[in-house]
Every structure is written in structure tokens, then in C-alpha cells.
C-alpha positions in Angstrom: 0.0 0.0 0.0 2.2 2.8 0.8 4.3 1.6 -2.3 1.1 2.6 -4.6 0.6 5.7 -2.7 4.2 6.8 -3.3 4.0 5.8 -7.1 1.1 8.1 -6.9 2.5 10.9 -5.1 5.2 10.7 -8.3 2.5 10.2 -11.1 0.7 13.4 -9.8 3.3 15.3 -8.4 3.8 17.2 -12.0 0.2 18.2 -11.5 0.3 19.1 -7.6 3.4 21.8 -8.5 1.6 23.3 -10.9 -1.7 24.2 -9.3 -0.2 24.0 -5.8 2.0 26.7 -6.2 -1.5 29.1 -6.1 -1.4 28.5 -2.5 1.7 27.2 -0.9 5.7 28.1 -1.4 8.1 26.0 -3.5 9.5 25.2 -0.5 6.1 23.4 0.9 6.0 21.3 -2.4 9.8 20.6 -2.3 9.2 19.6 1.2 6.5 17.3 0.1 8.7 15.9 -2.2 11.6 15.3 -0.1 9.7 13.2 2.6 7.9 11.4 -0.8 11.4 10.4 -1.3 12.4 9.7 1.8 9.6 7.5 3.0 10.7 5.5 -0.5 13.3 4.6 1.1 12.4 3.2 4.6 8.7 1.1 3.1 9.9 -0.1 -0.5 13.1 -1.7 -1.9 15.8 -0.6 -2.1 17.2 -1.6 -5.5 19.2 0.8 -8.8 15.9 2.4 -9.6 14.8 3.0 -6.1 18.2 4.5 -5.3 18.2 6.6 -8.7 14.9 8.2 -7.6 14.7 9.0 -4.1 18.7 10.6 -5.5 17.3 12.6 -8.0 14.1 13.3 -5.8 16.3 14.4 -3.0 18.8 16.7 -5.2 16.0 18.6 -6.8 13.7 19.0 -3.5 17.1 20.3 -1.7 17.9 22.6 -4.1 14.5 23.8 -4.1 14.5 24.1 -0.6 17.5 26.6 -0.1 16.3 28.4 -2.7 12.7 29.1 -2.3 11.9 28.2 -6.9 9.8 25.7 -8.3 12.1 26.0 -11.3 14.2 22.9 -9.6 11.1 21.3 -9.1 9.8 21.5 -12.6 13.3 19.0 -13.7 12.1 16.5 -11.3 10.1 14.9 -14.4 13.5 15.1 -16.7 15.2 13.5 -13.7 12.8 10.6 -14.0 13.6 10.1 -17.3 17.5 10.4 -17.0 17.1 7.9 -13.9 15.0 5.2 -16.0 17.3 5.9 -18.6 20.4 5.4 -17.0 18.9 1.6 -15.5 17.3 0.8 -18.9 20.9 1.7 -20.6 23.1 0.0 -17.9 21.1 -3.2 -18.5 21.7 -3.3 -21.7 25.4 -2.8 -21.6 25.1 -5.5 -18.0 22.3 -8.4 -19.1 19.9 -9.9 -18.7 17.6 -6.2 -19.8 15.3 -4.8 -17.7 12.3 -5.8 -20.2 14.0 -9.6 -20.4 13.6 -9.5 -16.4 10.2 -8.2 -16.6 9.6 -10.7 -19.4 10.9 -13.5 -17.0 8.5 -12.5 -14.3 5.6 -14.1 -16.6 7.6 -16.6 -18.8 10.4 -18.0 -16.4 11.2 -20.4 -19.7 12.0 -17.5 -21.6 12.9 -19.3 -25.3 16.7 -18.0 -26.4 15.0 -16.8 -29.6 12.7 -14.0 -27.7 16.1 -12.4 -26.4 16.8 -10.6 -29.4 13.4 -8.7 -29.2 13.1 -7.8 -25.3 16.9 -6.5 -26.1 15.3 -4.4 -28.9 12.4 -3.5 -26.7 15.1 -2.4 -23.8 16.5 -0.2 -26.6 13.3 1.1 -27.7 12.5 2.4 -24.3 15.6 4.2 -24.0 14.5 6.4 -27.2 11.0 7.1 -25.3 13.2 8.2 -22.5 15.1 10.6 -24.2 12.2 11.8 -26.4 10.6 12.2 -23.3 12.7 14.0 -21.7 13.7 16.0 -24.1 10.3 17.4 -24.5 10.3 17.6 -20.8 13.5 19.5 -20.5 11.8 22.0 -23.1 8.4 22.6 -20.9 10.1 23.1 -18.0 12.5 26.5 -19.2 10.1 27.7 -21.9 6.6 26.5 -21.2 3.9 27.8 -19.0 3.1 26.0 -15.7 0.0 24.7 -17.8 1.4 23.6 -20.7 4.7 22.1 -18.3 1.6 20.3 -16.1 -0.1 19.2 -19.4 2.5 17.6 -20.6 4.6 15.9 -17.7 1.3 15.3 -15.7 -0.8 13.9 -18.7 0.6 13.9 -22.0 3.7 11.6 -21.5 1.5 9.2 -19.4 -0.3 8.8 -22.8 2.7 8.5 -24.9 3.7 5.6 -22.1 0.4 4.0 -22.3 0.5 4.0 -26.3 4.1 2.7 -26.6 3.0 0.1 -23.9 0.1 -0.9 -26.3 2.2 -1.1 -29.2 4.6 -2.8 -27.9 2.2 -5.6 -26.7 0.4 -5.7 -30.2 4.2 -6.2 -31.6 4.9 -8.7 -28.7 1.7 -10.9 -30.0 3.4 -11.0 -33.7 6.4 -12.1 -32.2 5.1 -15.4 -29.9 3.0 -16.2 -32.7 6.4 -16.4 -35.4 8.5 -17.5 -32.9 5.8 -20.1 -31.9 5.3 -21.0 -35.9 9.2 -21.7 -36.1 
């Protein structure tokens, strides 16, 4: 339970900056933030990714902090996507992939001929991650809160949920040839 909370606090935290800031200081959501990552740390694992967030979380939020700006704040989205970056990238440089893990979860018997693909898939998430942060990176120095909310609070959740889809539509093609072989 307070896993799924936290993942929620992240999920709408993008949101929560940019309406909260009507009635609170950076420094209240910073604060917010800060504890989020915190409290990561003392009720959930504490694995690469876990350790690459509450990092990030704790950078941005501390910088925020001394310095009164939700300007910090607005890069912890970009931070998410360096973060999962950085473990998507390492895995595939260090194997097994975070997708052939994920893959394993389901199908311990993993066939050696599915590798190939949940390598490509690794590398195909990578690109979403720099896309996304990218675009990110851009709403948070030249956008409007809204259009910085709309997009890091929304839109990229979207673009997730549609490269998720794809990628299972492709994944169906896939067991069906390699099954066929």
C-alpha cells in the first residue's frame, strides 16, 4: 500500500506543483517531495531504480529548498527520465535487460530466440526516455506552468500507455512467429 501511494504521489506530483503553487511556497512542495522520497526509502526496496529516484528526488527538492523556486522542481520529471534511462541503458550494456527480467516475471522459460526482441524492446524504451525527456526538459525552461503540467502530468503518461500498447500488439506477432518456427 504505501508503495502505490508513493508511485502516486510521483504520477501526480507534475500536477500538484503546478496548481499547488496558487497556495503554498516551493518550499512546501519541495518539502512534500523530499519526505515522498524519503519514506521511499524506509517502506519499498531498495534496488538501482529506487536509489536513482529518491537521489534525484532528494537533489531537486534540496535545491528547491534553499532556494525558495519551483524552477528545480519542474526537472524532477527530466530527472525521471535520465534515472530510468540510465537503469534501462546499464542493462543493456550489464544483461539480462530490464524488459528480459520483466519478461521472466511471466515466462520463467524464456525461449533464447525471444532475447533478441526484449533487447530491442530495452533499446526502444531508451529512445521514449530521451524523447521524453527531451520534451520535458523543453516545458520546463520555456513553457507555462500549464502547458509544463499538461504535458509531464498527462501527456507523457499517454505517450507511455501508447508505446506500452504497441509494444504488446508487436509482442503478440512475435510469440505467434517465434511459436510458428
Amino acid at each position: 500500500m504505501p508503495n502505490g501511494v508513493l508511485a502516486l504521489f510521483a504520477i501526480l506530483f507534475p500536477l500538484a506543483l503546478a496548481f499547488g503553487q496558487r497556495w503554498v511556497s516551493p518550499r512546501w512542495l519541495a518539502a512534500a517531495l523530499l519526505v515522498a522520497a524519503l519514506t521511499r526509502l524506509v517502506v519499498g526496496p531498495r534496488d538501482r531504480m529506487a536509489w536513482t529516484w529518491v537521489g534525484a528526488a532528494t537533489l531537486i527538492a534540496g535545491y528547491a529548498l534553499l532556494s525558495n523556486d519551483a524552477l528545480p522542481l519542474r526537472f524532477y520529471p527530466l530527472a525521471i527520465n535520465l534515472g530510468l534511462l540510465a537503469v534501462f541503458g546499464w542493462s543493456l550494456l550489464h544483461p539480462p535487460t530490464v524488459i528480459e527480467r520483466f519478461a521472466r516475471l511471466q515466462e520463467p522459460d524464456l525461449p533464447d530466440a525471444a532475447v533478441p526482441y526484449v533487447r530491442r524492446v530495452t533499446q526502444v524504451w531508451c529512445g521514449f526516455f530521451v524523447i521524453n525527456g527531451s520534451i520535458s526538459l523543453a516545458t520546463a525552461l520555456w513553457a507555462s506552468d500549464a502547458i509544463w503540467a499538461l504535458y509531464n502530468g498527462c501527456l507523457s503518461y499517454v505517450a507511455m500507455g501508447l508505446l506500452f500498447a504497441a509494444e504488446w500488439v508487436v509482442r503478440q506477432r512475435v510469440k505467434r512467429r517465434l511459436a510458428g518456427a
